[in-house]
N, C-alpha and C positions, 0 to 999 in steps of 0.2 A: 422125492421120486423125480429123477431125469429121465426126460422123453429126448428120445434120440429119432434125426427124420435124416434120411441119405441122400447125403447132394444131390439136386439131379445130374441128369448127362447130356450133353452138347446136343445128342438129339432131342432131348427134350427143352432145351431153352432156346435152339437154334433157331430161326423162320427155314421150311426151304427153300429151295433159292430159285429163284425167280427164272421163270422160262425163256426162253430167245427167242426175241418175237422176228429179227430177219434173219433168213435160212441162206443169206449169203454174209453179210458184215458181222451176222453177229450179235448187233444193238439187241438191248432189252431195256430201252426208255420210250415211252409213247412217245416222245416230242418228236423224234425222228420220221415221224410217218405225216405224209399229206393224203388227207380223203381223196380220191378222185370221183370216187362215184358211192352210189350208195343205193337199195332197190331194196324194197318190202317184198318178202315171198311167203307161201303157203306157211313155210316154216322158222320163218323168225325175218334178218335181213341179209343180204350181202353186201357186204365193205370193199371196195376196191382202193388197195392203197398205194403210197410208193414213196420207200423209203429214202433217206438221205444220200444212199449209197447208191441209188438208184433201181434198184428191185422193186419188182412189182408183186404185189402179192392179193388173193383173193381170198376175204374171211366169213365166215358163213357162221352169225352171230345168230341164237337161241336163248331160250331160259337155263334151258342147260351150261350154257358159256358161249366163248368163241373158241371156233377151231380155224386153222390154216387151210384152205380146200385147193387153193394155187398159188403157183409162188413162181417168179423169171426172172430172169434181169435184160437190162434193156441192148 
């Protein structure tokens, strides 16, 4: 007896692909970003950062994850 199993498909062997973490250049490698500041709040931290491109962006990190909350450029 042959057991037959169906290749999978691209969406299933793929990673998704990685989110853009500056909403001006582009980049989506951490090393690009310098902390500038950083503050414990009620609900998790805020990040202030700025990227290589020179954007500045504000992150508002939980248990949940980190989301983008502001973001400029200089």
């Amino acid at each position: 007896m042959t057991s037959w199993a169906a290749a999978p498909t691209p969406a299933q062997t793929s990673k998704p692909p990685k989110p853009l973490l500056c909403t001006y250049c582009g980049t989506d490698d951490d090393n690009n970003f310098a902390v500038i500041s950083r503050h414990r709040t009620s609900n998790g931290t805020t990040v202030w950062l700025r990227c290589s491109c020179g954007a500045l962006q504000a992150r508002a990190i939980s248990r949940a994850g980190s989301q983008i909350v502001a973001s400029g450029h200089r």
